[in-house]
N, C-alpha and C positions, 0 to 999 in steps of 0.2 A: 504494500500500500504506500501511500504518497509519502512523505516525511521531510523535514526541514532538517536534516542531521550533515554533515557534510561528508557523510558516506554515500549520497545520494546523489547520482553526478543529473545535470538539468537538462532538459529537454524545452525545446521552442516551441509554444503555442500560437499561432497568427490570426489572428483576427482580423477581418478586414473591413470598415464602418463603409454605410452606404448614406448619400443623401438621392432620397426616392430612388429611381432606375438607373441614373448613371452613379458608377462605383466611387468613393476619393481616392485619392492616391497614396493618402496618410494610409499606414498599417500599425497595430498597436500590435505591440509584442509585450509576453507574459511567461514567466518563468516556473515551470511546474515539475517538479523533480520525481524520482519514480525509484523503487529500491534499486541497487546495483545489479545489471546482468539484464535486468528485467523489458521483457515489452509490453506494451499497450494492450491487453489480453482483446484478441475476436473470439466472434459464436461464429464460426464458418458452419453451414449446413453437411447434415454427412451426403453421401452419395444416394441414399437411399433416401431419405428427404429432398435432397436435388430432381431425383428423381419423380418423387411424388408431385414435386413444386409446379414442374414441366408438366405431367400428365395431368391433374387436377387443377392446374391454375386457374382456367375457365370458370368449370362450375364453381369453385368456391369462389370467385370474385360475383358471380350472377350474384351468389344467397345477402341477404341482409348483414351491418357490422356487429359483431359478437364484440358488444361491449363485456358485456360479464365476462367472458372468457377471456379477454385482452389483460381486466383486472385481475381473472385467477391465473394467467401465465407468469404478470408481473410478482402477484406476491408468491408465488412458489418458484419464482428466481428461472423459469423453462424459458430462457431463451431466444426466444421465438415467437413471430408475429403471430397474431388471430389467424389470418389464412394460410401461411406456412403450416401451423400446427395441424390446421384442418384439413387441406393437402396428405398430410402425412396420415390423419384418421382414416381420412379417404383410402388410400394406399394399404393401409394395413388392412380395414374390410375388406375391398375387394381380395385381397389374398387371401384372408380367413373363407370368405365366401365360397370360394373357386376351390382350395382345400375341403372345406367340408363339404361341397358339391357333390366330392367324388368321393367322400368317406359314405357319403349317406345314400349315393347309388349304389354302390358296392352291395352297403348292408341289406338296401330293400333289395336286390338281387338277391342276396344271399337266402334272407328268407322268405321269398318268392317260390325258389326252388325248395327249400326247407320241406314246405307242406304242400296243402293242396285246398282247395275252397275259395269261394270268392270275401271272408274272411280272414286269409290268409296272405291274399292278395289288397284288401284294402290296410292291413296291417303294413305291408311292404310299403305301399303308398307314403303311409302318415310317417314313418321312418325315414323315407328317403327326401320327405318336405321337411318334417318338424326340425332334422338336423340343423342343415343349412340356414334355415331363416332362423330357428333359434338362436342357432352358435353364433350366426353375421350381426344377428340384433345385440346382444348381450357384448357382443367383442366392441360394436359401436358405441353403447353406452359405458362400458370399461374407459374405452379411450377417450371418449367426451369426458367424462368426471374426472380423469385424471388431473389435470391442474388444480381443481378443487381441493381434492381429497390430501395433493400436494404440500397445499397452501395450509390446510389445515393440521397437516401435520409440524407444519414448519411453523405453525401460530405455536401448536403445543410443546414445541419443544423450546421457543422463546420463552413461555411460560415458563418451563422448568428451570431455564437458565440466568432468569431475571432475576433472581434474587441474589444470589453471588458477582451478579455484574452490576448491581445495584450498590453492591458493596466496596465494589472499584471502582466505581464514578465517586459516590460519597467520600472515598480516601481522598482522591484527587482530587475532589473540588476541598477536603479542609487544608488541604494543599496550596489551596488559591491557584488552579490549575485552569487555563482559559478554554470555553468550553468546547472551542473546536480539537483543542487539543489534546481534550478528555475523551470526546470520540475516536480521535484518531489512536489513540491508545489504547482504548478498547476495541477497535476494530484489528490491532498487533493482535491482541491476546486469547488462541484459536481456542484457547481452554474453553471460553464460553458459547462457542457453537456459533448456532444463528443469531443470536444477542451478536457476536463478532462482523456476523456476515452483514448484520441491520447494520450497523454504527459505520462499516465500511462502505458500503452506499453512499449514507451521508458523507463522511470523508470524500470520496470520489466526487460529490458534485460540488461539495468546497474547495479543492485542490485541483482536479483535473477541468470541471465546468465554470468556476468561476461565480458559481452561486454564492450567495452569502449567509453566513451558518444558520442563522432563523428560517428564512425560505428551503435551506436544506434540511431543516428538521423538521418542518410542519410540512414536505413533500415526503420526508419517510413515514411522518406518523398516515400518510393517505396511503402508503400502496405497502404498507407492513398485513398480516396475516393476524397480528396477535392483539388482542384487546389492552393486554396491558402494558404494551410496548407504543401501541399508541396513544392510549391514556396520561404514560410517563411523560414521553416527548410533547403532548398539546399541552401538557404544565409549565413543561419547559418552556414553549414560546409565552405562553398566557404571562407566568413568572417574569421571565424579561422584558418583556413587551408592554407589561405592567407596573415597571419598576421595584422590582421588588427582591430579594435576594435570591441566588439558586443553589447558595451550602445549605441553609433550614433546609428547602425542599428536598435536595439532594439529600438528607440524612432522615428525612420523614419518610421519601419513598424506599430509604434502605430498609428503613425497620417494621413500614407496612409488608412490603414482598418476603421477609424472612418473617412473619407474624402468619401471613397465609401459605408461605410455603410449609410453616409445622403444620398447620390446621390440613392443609391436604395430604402431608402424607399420614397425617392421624387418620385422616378419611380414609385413604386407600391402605392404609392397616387391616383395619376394622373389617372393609369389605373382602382384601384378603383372605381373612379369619371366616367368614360367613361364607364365602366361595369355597373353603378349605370344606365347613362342614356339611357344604350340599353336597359337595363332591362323593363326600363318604356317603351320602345316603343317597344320590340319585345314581351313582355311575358304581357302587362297588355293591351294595346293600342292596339296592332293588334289583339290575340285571342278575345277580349270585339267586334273589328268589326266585324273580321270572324263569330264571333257567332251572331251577330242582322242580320247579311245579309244571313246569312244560314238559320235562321230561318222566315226571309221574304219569301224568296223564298220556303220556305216549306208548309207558308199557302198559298202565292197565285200561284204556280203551282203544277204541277202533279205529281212528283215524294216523295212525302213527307215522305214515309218511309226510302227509302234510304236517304236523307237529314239528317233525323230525327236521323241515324244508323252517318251519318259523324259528327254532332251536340254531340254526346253523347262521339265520340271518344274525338273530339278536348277537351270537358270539362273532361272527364274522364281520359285522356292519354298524351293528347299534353300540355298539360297546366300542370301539377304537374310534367311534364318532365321536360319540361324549367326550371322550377323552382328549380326542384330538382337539374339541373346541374349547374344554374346560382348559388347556395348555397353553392354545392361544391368547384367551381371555387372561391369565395370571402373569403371563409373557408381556402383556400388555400394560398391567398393572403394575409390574414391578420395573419397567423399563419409565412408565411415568413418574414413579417413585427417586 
C-alpha cells in the first residue's frame, strides 16, 4: 500500500485540467509513492471470461443496469463490471446446460430400455427434462447470488474483526496519530483481515486518487458490506465535520465493539451447547431407535423387504445427512466465534 517512508521510491501522476472542450496546456503533477518493487495492481479478465465477454456481450448489454449487482460486486471486492460478471453467468449456464443435456438423455435412454410400458417411458421423459432445466436453473441462481452471498460474508467477517482493529485505531489516535495515517496503518496490518482490506481502499483513494480523507471515508462507509464498519466510519465524518474530537470517539467505539464482541461469543456458546444437545438426541438417540424398531418389525412381520429397503436408507442416507449438516452448522459457529 501507499506510504510516505523513504523506502518508497515515487511514481508521477498527471493530470491534465481542461477549460470546457479545448485542453490547457498547464499539466499539474503529483507525487504518489507505492511500496518498493511494487506495480499498480490490474483485474485483467481471465481467458474464459474474455471469452464469455465476446460471446454474450450482446445480450447482456440489451437487458436493463443491474444496479444491485454493480453494489454486491463492489462490496465483495469481484472485480468486475455488472455485464462482464453476467457475460460470464451466461457462459457458465450455457455449459452447465449443454452438460446436463447429455447426462439426462443418456439416463432417460437408459431407463427407456430399462423397462417397458408407456409408464416407463413417460418416466424416461420427466428425467431427461427435469435434469437439464433443473440443474441450468439452480446453476443460474448459484451464480446470480454469488456477489451477495460474497459481500455478506465479507460484512461478517469485518464484524468479527472490528473489535481488535478498533483497538489499533484507539492506540493510534491517543497517539495523536493523523487520521489518514491511522488508516493507512491499519490497512499495513493483514492480521485484521477485511477490516485491513476496508481501510486500504480508503488509503488508495487518498494517496493514489487524490481524494480527501473525509470524502474517502464517507465513500467507504457506502460500498462497505458490514453494518458496523459503516456505522464507525459515518461517526467519523459526522465527528469531524462537527467539530468535535475523534480520540473520545475513537476509545468509545473501542470498548462498544469489545463489549458486543463478548456478548456474541457468549451467544454463540450457548447455542453451541444446545446444538451439542440436539445433536445427541436427534442424530445419535433417535436414528439408534428408529433402526432397533424397524428392524423388529422386519423379523416378526410381513413386509421385511421393504422394511429392510427403509432400514438401509435411514443408515445409509438419513444419518450421515444429519451429521453432515449438524458439522456444517458448528463449523460455522465456531469459525464466527
Amino acid at each position: 500500500m501507499p506510504a510516505t517512508s523513504s523506502a518508497y521510491p515515487a511514481a508521477r501522476v498527471r493530470a491534465t485540467k481542461s477549460r470546457g472542450n479545448a485542453p490547457d496546456d498547464s499539466i499539474e503533477t503529483r507525487t504518489v509513492r507505492v511500496r518498493r518493487g511494487e506495480q499498480p495492481s490490474r483485474a485483467p479478465l481471465t481467458p474464459f471470461q474474455q471469452w464469455a465477454w465476446t460471446r454474450f456481450k450482446d445480450r447482456v448489454q440489451m437487458g436493463p443496469a443491474e444496479a444491485l449487482l454493480e453494489d454486491n460486486l463492489l462490496k465483495a471486492h469481484m472485480r468486475l463490471r455488472p455485464e462482464e460478471y453476467l457475460a460470464w453467468v451466461m457462459a457458465c449456464t450455457f455449459i452447465v446446460a449443454a452438460a446436463l443435456s447429455v447426462v439426462g438423455v443418456i439416463l432417460g435412454v437408459l431407463i427407456y430400455i430399462s423397462g417397458t410400458g408407456i409408464g416407463n417411458l413417460v418416466f424416461a421423459a420427466l428425467v431427461g427434462v427435469i435434469i437439464p432445466v433443473g440443474g441450468t436453473g439452480v446453476t443460474n441462481m448459484l451464480l446470480k447470488a454469488t456477489p451477495a452471498s460474497t459481500a455478506k460474508r465479507r460484512g461478517a467477517e469485518i464484524d468479527r474483526k472490528i473489535g481488535a482493529a478498533m483497538s489499533f485505531v484507539s492506540a493510534m489516535a491517543s497517539a495523536d496519530v493523523n487520521i489518514d495515517e491511522i488508516f493507512r496503518d491499519l490497512a499495513q496490518e493483514k492480521i485484521y483481515g477485511a477490516v485491513a482490506e476496508e481501510a486500504a481502499w480508503i488509503t488508495r483513494d487518498t494517496e493514489l486518487l487524490g481524494v480527501d480523507i473525509l470524502s474517502a471515508i464517507r465513500t467507504g462507509a457506502n460500498r462497505t458490506p458490514s453494518k458496523r464498519w459503516q456505522d464507525f466510519l459515518q461517526g467519523v465524518v459526522t465527528t469531524a465535520t462537527s467539530g468535535g474530537q475523534l480520540k473520545p470517539y475513537f476509545l468509545l467505539k473501542a470498548e462498544q465493539y469489545q463489549r458486543e464482541n463478548k456478548l456474541d461469543v457468549m451467544r454463540r456458546t450457548e447455542t453451541m451447547g444446545l446444538m451439542a444437545e440436539t445433536f445427541v438426541t436427534v442424530v445419535v438417540a433417535f436414528p439408534l431407535f428408529l433402526v432397533i424398531i424397524i428392524a423388529i418389525f422386519a423379523i416378526i412381520g410381513s413386509g421385511g423387504g421393504g422394511l429392510m429397503a427403509i432400514l438401509w436408507g435411514i443408515i445409509g442416507a438419513m444419518i450421515p445427512a444429519f451429521q453432515f449438516v449438524f458439522i456444517l452448522y458448528m463449523q460455522g459457529l465456531a469459525v464466527e466465534s
